[in-house]
Structures are given as structure tokens and as C-alpha cells.
C-alpha positions in Angstrom: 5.4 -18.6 -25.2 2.3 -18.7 -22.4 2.3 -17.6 -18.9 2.2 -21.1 -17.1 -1.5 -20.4 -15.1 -3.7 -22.9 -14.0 -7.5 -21.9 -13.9 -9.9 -23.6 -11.7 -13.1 -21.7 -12.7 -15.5 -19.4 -10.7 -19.1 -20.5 -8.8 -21.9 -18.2 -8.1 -21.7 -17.5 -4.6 -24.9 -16.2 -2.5 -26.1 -12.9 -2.3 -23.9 -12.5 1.3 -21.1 -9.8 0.0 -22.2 -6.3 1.6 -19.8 -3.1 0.2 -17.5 -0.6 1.8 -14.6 -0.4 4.3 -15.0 -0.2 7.7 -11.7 0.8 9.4 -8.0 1.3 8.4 -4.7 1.0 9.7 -1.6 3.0 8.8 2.1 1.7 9.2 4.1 5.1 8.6 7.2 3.5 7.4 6.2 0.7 5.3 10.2 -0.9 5.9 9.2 -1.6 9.2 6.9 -4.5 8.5 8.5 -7.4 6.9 5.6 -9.3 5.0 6.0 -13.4 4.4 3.8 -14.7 1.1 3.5 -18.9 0.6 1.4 -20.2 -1.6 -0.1 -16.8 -2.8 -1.2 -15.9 0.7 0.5 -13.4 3.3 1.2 -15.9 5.8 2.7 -13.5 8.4 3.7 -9.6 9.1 6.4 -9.3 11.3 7.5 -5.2 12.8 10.7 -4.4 13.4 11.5 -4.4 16.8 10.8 -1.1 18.4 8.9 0.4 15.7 5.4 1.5 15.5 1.9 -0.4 15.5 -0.7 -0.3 12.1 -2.4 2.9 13.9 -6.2 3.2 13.2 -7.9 6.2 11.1 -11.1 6.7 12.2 -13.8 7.8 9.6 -17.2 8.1 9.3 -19.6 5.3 8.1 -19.7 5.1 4.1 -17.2 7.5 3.4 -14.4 5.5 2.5 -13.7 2.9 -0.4 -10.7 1.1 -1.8 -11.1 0.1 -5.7 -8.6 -1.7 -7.2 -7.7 -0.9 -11.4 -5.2 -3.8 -13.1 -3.5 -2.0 -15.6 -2.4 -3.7 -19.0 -0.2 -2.3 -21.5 -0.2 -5.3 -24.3 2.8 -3.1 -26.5 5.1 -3.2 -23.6 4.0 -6.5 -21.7 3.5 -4.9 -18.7 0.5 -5.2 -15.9 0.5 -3.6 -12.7 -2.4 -3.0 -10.4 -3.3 0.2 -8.5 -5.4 0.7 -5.6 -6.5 3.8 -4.5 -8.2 3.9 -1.0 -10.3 7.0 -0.4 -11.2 8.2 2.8 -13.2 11.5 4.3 -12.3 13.2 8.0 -14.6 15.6 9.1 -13.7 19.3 10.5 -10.0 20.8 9.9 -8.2 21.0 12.7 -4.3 21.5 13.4 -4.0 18.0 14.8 -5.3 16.3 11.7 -3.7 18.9 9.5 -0.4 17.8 10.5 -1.7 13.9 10.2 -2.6 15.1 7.1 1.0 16.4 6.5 2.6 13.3 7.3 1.0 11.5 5.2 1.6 13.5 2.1 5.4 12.5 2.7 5.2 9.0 3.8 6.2 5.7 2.4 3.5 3.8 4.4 1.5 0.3 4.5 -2.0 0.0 5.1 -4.4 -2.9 6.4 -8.2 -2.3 4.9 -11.1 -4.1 7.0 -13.7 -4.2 4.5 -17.4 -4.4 4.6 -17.3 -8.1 5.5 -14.9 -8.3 7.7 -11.7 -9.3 5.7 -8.8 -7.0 6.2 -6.6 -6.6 2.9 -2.8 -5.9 2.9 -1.5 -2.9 1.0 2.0 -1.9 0.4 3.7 -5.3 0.0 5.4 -4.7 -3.3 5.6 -0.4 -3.5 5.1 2.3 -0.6 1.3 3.5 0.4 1.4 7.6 -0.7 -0.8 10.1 -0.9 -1.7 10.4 -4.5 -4.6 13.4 -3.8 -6.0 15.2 -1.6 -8.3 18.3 -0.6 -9.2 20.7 2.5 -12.3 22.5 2.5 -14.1 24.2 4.3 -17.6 23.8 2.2 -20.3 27.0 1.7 -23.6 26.8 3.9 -23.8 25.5 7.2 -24.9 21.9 6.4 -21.8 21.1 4.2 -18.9 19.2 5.0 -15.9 21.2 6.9 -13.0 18.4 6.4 -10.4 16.5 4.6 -11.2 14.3 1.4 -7.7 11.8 1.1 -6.6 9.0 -1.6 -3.8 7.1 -0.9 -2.3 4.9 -3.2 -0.9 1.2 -3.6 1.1 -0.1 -7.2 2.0 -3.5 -6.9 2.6 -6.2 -9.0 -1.0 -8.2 -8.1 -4.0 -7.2 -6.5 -4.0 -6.6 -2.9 -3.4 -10.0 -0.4 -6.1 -10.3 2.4 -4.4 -10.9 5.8 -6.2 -13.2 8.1 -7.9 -11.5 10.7 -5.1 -13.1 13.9 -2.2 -11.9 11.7 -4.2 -8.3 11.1 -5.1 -8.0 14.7 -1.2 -9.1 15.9 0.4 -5.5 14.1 -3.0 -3.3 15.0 -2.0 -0.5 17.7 -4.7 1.8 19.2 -5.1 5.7 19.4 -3.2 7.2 22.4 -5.8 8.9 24.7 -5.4 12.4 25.0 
């Protein structure tokens, strides 16, 4: 018995598509955010009332990525998808080693703007966690003093892109300090 999918076919499209992410938001407790699908599309994120923003992690430029890998297992019928989103912050510190600590026990949700401006939703179907992680301090002068992060999505389909008035509704800013 077949999976009842209809294909429409893929075009060339122009040579327009740059790579990379530019920014990422963090939802700490990924129950908070109560995601609406139609149609195969996120059509709204609502938080609970009271709770925290998407808050932004700042990065340097081409340091991050976010690869998704669909995983098939044709003995047990089974296909998930895993994205990992890797991400670099420079010099150790206390304040980002505790960020750093909270993240390694959260159940989060993440929004990923990527290179041409489309943000992606991750978290829908599983928690965002930290999957790995390292802290180093490099050797010589001119290596990097900082954190190298991967934080990781399974869900049942490839992440949903999240139009950019839905994205920009749940995005909080850094407090000053």
C-alpha cells in the first residue's frame, strides 16, 4: 500500500540562493510557544501569556550553519529528520558560560534567519537540546578563545519556514546591561 503524495515537480531557479545563517532566536522552554500548521505551513506561533520572547544569540558572520539529515530506516519504516544548528561565540566568559549551561539542560525552540532572509521554525514536533559542545581556550595568540555549540531538532519533517511578521511577532531583544 503507497503513501498517498502528490508531486508537482521541481524548476531550475536562478542563481539568487546565497548560504549561511545570519541570526537565531532561542525560546528556553519550547511548551511555551504553541505552533499552528494549515496546509503544510506554520501559520501562527502564539506564547503563553507571561512567558519569555525568542531571545537573540549573537554570533559572528560565517560561523554558524544549520544542515538538515532525513533519516530512513527501510526495515523498520521509519523516517525522521535531524537538524543540527551549529554555532561559534567568541571568548569564555562567566556570563556565557552559564548561557552555555542553560542550554545544555533545556527543552527549547529556535527560529533560524538564514542567509536569504527566511527564518525556519525548529522544535515543532521534539525539544531543541544541546547535542555537543566544546570550550577552548585555543594555543597561540591568533586562535579562537570561545565556545563551539550544536543544538539539535528531530522531527517528523524538515524544518517549516515561518513568515518573516509571524517570526518578528515572538522575537525579544537583549536586555542592556
Amino acid at each position: 500500500m503507497g503513501c498517498a503524495k502528490t508531486l508537482t515537480g521541481m524548476g531550475l531557479d536562478c542563481r539568487e540562493s546565497v548560504g549561511g545563517i545570519k541570526e537565531v532566536y532561542i525560546l528556553g522552554d519550547r511548551s511555551e510557544a504553541t505552533v499552528n500548521v494549515a496546509n503544510d505551513a506554520i501559520t501562527s506561533i502564539t506564547l503563553a501569556v507571561g512567558s519569555d520572547k525568542f531571545l537573540p544569540y549573537k554570533f559572528r558572520k560565517q560561523t554558524g550553519s544549520m544542515v538538515s539529515t532525513i533519516n530512513t530506516s527501510e526495515e523498520n519504516g521509519t523516517t525522521f529528520v535531524q537538524t543540527d544548528v551549529t554555532l561559534v561565540f567568541h571568548k569564555m566568559e562567566a556570563k556565557k558560560r552559564l548561557e552555555v549551561a542553560s542550554l545544555m539542560v533545556g527543552d527549547c525552540a529556535m527560529l533560524v534567519k538564514d542567509g536569504n532572509d527566511k527564518y525556519w521554525y525548529l522544535g515543532k514536533d521534539e525539544p531543541v537540546t544541546m547535542t555537543a559542545g566544546t570550550a577552548g581556550t585555543g594555543t597561540a595568540k591568533g586562535d579562537k578563545n570561545g565556545y563551539d555549540l550544536t543544538l539539535t531538532d528531530l522531527s517528523n519533517t524538515l524544518p517549516y519556514e515561518v513568515t518573516k511578521e509571524i517570526a518578528t511577532g515572538i522575537i525579544g531583544t537583549l536586555p542592556v546591561v
